[in-house]
N, C-alpha and C positions, 0 to 999 in steps of 0.2 A: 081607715075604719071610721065607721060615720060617731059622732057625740050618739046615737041612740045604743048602737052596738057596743060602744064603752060604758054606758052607763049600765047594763047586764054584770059586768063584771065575771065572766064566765070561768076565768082562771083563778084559783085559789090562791091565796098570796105565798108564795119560795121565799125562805125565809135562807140564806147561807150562816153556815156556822161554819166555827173551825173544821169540827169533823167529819162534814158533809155537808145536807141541809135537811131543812123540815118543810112541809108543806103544809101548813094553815089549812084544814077540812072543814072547822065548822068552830065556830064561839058559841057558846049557852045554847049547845044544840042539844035534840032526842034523840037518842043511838036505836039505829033501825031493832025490830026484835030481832031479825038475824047476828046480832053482833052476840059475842060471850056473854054470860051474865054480869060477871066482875067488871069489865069496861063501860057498863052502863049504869053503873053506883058514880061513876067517872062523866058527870054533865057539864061540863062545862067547854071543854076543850079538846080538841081531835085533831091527831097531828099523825103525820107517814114522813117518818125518820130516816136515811140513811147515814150508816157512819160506815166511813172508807177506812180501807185497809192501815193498820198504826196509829188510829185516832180515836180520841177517846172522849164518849159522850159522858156526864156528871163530872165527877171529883168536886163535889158540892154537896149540900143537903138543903133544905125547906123547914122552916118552921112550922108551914101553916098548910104549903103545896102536898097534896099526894097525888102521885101518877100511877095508872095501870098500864103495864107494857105486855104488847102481845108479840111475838118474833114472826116474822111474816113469811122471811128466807133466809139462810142463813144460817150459823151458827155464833151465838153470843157467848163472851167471857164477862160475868156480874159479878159483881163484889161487893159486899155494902157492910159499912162500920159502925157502931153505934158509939157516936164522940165522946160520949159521957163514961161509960166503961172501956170501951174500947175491946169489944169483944166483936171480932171478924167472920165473915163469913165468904165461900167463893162458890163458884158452880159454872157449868157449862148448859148455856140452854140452847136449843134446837129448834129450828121452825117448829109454831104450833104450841110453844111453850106459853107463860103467859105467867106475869106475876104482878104485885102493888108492891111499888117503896112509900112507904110511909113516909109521914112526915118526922123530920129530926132525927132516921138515920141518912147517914150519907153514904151515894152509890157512884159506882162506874162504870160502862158497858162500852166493850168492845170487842170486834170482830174476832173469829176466833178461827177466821177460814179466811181467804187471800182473795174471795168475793165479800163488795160491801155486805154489811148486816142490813137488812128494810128491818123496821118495824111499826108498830102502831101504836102512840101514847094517848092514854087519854086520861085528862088531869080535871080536880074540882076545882080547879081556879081558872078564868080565862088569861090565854096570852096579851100584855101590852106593853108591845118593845117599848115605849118610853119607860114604863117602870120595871119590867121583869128583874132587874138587878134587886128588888127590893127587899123578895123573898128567897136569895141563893146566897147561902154562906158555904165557898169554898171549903174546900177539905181533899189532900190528896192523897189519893187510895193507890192509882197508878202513875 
């Protein structure tokens, strides 16, 4: 590949986690008008999630981060706490679902069917693997 073709940068950055990976779509971007309403209150950050089968994305919360998740395929097991009372809640959501965790309760999602979950987050903070630890206070749901 010639230096001009790498400098394009044509592939979005894969990012692996433990429970799959995510795929970097956009930093401090505009969310086409085709996108839901609710993920475009969401400017900053655009990410296509997969979590494989027995692995579980959060057990953590945000102070400051809020994401909107849309289920793309799949069916999702959510869970989310609120640490200060600790009043629980769970659900099963289904491709085409679509919610916001707020910031300062803490959530969990995982697969709820024996094919990964995709989804779609898009969060008011952008991602920066040097600091992202800055704003994730662990908490475990599952």
């Amino acid at each position: 590949m010639s230096k001009l073709e790498e400098s394009l940068n044509l592939t979005p950055p894969v990012h692996k986690a433990k429970e799959g990976r995510f795929i970097e779509v956009g930093n401090n971007i505009r969310m086409p008008e085709s996108f839901p309403r609710f993920l475009k209150t969401f400017n900053q950050q655009l990410n296509i999630n997969t979590i494989n089968l027995g692995e579980v994305s959060g057990n953590h919360y945000h102070k400051f981060k809020q994401e909107g998740i849309l289920i793309v395929n799949g069916k999702a097991r959510v869970l989310i706490e609120n640490p200060e009372t600790k009043e629980k809640y769970e659900t099963l959501a289904d491709a085409g679902y679509h919610f916001t965790l707020v910031s300062g309760i803490a959530h969990a999602i995982m697969t709820a069917t024996e094919n990964p979950l995709i989804l779609i987050e898009a969060t008011n903070m952008g991602f920066d693997k040097d600091n992202e630890q800055k704003d994730i206070y662990l908490y475990k749901l599952i």
